[in-house]
C-alpha positions in Angstrom: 80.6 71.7 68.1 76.8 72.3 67.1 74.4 74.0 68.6 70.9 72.0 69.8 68.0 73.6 71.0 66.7 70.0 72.5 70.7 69.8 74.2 70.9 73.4 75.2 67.6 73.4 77.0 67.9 70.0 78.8 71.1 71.6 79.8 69.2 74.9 81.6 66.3 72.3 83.0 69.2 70.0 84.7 71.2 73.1 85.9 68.0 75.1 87.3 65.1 72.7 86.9 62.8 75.7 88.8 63.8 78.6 87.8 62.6 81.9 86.1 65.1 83.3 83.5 66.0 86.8 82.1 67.7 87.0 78.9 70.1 90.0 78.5 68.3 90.8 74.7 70.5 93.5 72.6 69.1 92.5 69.6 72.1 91.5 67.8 73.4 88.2 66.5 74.4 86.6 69.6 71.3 87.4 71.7 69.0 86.3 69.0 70.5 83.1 69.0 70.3 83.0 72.6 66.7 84.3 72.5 65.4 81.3 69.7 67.8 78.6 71.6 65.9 79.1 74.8 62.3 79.0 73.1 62.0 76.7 69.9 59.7 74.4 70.1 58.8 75.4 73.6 55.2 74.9 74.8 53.4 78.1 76.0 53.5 77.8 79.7 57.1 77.0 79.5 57.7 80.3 77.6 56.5 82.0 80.3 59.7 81.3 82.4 61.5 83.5 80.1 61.4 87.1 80.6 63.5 89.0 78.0 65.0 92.5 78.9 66.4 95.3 76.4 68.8 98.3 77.7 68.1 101.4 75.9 71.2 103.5 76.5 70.1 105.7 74.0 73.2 106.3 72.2 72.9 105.7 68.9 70.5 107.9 66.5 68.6 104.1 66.0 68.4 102.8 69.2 64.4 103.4 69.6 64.2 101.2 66.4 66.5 98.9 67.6 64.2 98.9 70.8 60.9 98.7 68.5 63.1 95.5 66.9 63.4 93.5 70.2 60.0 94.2 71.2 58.4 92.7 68.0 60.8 90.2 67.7 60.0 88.9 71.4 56.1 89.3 70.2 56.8 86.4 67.2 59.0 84.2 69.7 56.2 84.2 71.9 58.3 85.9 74.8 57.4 89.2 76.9 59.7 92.1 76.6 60.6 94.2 79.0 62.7 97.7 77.5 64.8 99.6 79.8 65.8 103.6 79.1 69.0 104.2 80.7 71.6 106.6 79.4 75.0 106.2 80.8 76.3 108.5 82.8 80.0 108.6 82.2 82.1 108.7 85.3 85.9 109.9 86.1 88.6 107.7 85.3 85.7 105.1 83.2 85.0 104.8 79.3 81.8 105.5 78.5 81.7 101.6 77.2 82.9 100.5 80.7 79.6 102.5 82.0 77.5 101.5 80.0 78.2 98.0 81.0 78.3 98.4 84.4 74.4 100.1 84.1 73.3 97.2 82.4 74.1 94.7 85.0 72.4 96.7 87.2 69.7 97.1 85.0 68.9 93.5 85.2 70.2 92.9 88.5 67.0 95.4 89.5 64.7 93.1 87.4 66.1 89.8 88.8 64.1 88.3 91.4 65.2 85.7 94.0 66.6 82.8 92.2 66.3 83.7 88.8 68.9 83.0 86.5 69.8 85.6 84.1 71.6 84.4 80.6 73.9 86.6 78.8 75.2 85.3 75.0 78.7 85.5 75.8 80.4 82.9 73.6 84.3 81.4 73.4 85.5 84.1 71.4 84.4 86.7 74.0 86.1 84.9 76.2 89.4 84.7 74.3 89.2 88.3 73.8 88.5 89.1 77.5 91.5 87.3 78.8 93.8 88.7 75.9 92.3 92.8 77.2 93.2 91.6 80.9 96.6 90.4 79.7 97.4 93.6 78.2 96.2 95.0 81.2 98.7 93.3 83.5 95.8 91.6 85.0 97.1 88.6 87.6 95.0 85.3 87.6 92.0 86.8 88.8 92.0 88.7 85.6 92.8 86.1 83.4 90.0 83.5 84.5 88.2 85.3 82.2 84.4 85.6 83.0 82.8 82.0 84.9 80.2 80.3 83.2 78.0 81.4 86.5 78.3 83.8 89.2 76.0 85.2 91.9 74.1 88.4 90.9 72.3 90.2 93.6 69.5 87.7 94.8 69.9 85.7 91.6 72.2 83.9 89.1 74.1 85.5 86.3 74.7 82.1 83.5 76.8 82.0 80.4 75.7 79.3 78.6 77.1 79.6 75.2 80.4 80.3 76.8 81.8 76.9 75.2 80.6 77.6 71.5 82.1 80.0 69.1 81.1 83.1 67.5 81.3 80.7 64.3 78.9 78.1 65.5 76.4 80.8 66.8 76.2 82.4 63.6 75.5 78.7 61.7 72.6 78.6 63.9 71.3 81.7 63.5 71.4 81.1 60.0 69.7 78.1 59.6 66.6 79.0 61.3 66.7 82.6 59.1 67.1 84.8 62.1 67.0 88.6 62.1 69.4 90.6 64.0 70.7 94.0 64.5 74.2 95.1 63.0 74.9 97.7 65.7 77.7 99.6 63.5 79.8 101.2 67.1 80.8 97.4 67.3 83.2 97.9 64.2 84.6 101.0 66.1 88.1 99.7 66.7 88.9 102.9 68.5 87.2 100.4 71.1 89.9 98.5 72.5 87.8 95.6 72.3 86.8 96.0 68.4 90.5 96.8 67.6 91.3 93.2 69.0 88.4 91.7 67.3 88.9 93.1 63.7 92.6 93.8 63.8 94.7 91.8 66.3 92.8 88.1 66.6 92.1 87.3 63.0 95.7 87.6 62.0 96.2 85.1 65.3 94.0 83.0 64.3 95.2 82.4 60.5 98.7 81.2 62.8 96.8 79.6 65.5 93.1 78.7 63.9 92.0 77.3 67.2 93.5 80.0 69.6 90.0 80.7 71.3 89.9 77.2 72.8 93.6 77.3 73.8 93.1 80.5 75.4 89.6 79.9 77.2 91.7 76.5 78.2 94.3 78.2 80.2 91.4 80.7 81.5 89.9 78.0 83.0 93.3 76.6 84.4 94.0 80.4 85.9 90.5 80.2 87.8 91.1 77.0 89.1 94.6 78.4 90.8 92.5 81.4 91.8 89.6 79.3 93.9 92.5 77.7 95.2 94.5 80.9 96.4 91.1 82.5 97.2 90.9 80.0 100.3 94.4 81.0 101.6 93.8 84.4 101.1 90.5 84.1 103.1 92.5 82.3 105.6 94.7 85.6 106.0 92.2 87.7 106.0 90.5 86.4 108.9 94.0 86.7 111.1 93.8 90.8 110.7 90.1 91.3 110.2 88.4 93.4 113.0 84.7 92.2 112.5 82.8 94.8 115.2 84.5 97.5 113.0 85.5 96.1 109.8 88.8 96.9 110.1 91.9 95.6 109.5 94.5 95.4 112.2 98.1 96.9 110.9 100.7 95.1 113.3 99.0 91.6 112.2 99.3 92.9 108.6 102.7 93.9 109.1 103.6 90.1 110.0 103.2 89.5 106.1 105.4 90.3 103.4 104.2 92.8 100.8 102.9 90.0 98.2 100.7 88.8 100.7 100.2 92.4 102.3 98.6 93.1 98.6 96.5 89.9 98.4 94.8 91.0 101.9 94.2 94.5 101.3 92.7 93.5 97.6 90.4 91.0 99.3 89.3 93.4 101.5 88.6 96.1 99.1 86.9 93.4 96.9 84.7 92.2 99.0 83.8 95.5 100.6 81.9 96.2 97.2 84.7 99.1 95.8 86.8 99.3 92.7 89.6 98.1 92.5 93.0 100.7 92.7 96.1 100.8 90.2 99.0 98.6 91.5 100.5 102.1 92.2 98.0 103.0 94.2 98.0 100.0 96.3 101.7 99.9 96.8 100.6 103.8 97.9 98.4 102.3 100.5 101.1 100.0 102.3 103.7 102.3 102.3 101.3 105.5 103.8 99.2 103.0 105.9 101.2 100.6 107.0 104.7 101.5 106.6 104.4 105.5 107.7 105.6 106.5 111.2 102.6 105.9 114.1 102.2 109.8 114.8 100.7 110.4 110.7 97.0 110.3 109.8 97.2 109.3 106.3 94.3 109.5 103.9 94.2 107.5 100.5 91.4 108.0 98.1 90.9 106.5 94.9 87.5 106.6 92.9 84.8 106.8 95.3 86.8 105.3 98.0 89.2 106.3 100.9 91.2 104.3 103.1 92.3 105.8 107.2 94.0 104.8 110.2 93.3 104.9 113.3 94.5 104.0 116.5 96.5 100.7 114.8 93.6 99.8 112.4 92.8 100.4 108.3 89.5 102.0 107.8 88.2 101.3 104.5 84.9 103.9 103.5 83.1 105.6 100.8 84.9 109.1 100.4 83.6 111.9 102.4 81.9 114.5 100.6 81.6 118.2 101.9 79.0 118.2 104.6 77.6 121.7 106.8 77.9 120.7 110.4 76.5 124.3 111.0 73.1 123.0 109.9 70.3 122.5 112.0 67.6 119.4 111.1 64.3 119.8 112.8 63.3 117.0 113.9 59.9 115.1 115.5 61.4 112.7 117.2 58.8 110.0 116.5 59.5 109.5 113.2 62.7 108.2 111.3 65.1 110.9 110.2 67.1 110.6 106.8 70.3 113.2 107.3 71.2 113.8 103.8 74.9 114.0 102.8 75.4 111.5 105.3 73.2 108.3 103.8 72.3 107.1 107.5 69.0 107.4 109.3 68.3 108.3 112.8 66.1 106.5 115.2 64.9 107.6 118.4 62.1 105.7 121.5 61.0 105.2 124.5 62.1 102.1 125.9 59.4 100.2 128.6 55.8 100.3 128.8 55.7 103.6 131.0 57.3 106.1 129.0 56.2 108.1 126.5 57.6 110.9 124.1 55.0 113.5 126.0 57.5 113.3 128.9 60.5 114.7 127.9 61.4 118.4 128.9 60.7 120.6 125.8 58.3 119.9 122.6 60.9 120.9 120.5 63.6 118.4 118.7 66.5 119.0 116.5 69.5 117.5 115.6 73.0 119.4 115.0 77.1 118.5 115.0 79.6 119.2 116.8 81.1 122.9 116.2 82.9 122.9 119.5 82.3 123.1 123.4 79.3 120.6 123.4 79.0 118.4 126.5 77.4 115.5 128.1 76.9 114.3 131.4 77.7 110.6 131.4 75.7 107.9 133.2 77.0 107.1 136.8 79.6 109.6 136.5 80.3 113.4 138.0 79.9 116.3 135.5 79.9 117.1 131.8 81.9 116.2 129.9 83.2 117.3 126.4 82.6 115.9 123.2 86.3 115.3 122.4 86.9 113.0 125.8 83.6 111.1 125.0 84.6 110.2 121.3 88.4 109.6 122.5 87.2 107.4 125.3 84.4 105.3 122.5 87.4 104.9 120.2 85.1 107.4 117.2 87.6 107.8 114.4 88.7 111.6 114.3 86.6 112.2 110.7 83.5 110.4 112.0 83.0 113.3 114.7 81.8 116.1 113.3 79.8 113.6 111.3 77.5 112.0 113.9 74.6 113.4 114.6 74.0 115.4 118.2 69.5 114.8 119.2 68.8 118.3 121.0 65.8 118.0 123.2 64.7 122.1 123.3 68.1 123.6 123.9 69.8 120.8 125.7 71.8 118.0 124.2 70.1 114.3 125.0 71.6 111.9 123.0 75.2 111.7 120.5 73.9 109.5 117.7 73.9 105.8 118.9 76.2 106.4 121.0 75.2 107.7 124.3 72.1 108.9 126.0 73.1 111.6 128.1 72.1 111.3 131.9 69.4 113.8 132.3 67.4 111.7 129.6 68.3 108.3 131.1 65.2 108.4 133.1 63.0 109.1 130.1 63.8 106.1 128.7 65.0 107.8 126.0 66.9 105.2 123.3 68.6 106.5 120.0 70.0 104.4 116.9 72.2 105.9 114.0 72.4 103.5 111.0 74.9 105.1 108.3 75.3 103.8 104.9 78.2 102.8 103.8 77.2 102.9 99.7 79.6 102.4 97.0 
């Protein structure tokens, strides 16, 4: 198969006839070639659709020249350039490879606007080799789809468009048109699982098999199609357990599955609530202390920066809790927004109607505070105070959300428990409260 700049670009125009592109731009051999595809021969004004962005993860003693290189390359191909500085923060349990990775994408998924597209230069033998990693890694068929030629990515479009060409064809273009590219010497590593496959394993396949990438990114593609299929019966399940209002999932309509399908669920779930995904291990942990533990237990998974619960017959599914002071005491004016930190919520408090006003209420202090013990509330339209304990029993509050939600002290008294409940003595007022917490990954 050869490589046209005339075919590759008619391709992009048919595919997004509108749009504005980012090209992920390393520098090296495949990007180039993804970099001089996308502009030969291209008029001015259409050059201005491409934006080109470069990830300086600082990690090598040349990356500010290999920075310097993409920037003057760009310059000659009449494309603007756009370097990013963003060393990798390695985190538990992740390779410092896998983290840098992950920034990128989110590197260009901050630069992506609505509807862009943003093209990577992954080609057939990346493919091969990604599917190969994920069978070694006991991947199911979600794993060995390999990567899709497109996917969403934040408000815009991540596109692989040399995903059907191989490393050999790219590098015949590149050569005929003289490019210039950086050799980025970490990529002949092969204490890198990846560059151990690519310079030890697969050439030794390929003198057996010579055309074992398009076998393998053949079978990929049949493993995504059973995938989309199974995704639509596994969304089907989902639905029958999911508790919207709480996103929750209910544990005696879970139970009604067998533990294939109990896995299936609980992975959907996890996927789509934006967390990484746990060891098979771990997940076989979840069912059997979740699901399968006697109803008087309150088991607590973690994994990562995630934590499943139950509660009252249901999963909870959350970023871990972190150590919080609920001996602290926020001063607060109550006009303005508050942002509690350790908690990643804000807090929101008015007057509801045209007659009130925040000049009304008894004190002209504010502050907020958490439960420590013996707090209490008088109820609307009921007889005396109650306790904390009975009002969060009675609203169904998860037993680790309690100490957590935020208590709005008007001078000494309490007036309102988070978005919860105003208490009655501030009814009048007009008094209206609204806690918003994040739920980041």
């Amino acid at each position: 198969m050869i490589l046209s700049a005339y075919r590759f670009n008619s391709d992009l125009n048919r595919l997004f006839p509108r749009a504005e592109f980012v090209i992920a731009y390393s520098g090296g051999l495949d990007s180039t070639a993804l970099l001089h595809l996308c502009v030969h021969g291209a008029e001015v004004e259409r050059k201005k659709r491409f934006l080109a962005v470069h990830v300086n993860h600082g990690l090598h003693p040349q990356s500010g020249e290999w920075a310097r290189h993409c920037v003057t390359a760009c310059a000659e191909f009449g494309v603007d350039c756009r370097v990013l500085a963003l060393p990798p923060v390695a985190k538990p349990g992740r390779s410092l490879e896998e983290t840098a990775r992950t920034a990128r994408y989110r590197a260009l998924l901050e630069v992506t606007m609505a509807g862009a597209v943003v093209l990577t230069a992954h080609h057939r033998d990346d493919q091969a080799e990604t599917i190969l990693l994920q069978l070694l890694r006991g991947s199911g068929l979600k794993g060995l789809s390999g990567m899709p030629v497109s996917v969403a990515l934040g408000p815009g479009i991540l596109h692989r468009p040399l995903l059907r060409f191989s490393r050999r064809c790219i590098q015949s273009y590149a050569d005929s048109y003289g490019l210039h590219w950086i050799d980025d010497p970490s990529n002949e590593d092969t204490a890198h699982a990846r560059n151990y496959l690519r310079h030890e394993i697969v050439p030794r396949m390929k003198q057996r098999w010579p055309g074992m990438d398009k076998t393998i990114a053949r079978s990929g593609n049949r493993c995504a199609e059973a995938q989309e299929i199974l995704n639509f019966q596994v969304e089907y399940w989902f639905d029958s357990v999911f508790v919207p209002e709480r996103q929750t999932i209910l544990i005696a309509k879970l139970s009604e599955f067998d533990d294939a399908r109990q896995r299936l669920i609980l992975r959907h779930w996890i996927q789509i609530s934006g967390f990484r995904m746990p060891s098979d291990v771990k997940l076989q942990e979840i069912i059997r202390e979740t699901i399968e533990a006697a109803p008087d237990r309150s088991p607590r998974i973690q994994w990562g920066n995630a934590e499943i619960r139950r509660y009252r017959g249901e999963l909870y599914l959350f970023t871990a809790l972190g150590r919080f002071d609920r001996k602290q005491v926020i001063p607060w004016s109550i006009r303005n927004p508050l942002s509690i930190p350790g908690l990643g919520g804000v807090l929101e408090c008015r007057i509801a109607g045209t007659s009130g006003h925040y000049s009304q209420l008894p004190g002209i202090t504010a502050s907020v505070r958490f439960r420590t013990g013996g707090e209490g509330c008088r109820l609307p339209g009921r007889d005396g105070t109650h306790a904390l304990k009975k009002i969060f029993q009675e609203l169904a509050v998860p037993p680790w959300e309690r100490t957590r939600i935020p208590l709005i002290y008007i001078g000494e008294e309490l007036a309102a428990i988070g978005g919860l409940v105003v208490c009655e003595p501030f009814q009048k007022y007009g008094l209206e409260c609204h806690w918003s917490r994040q739920n980041t990954t």
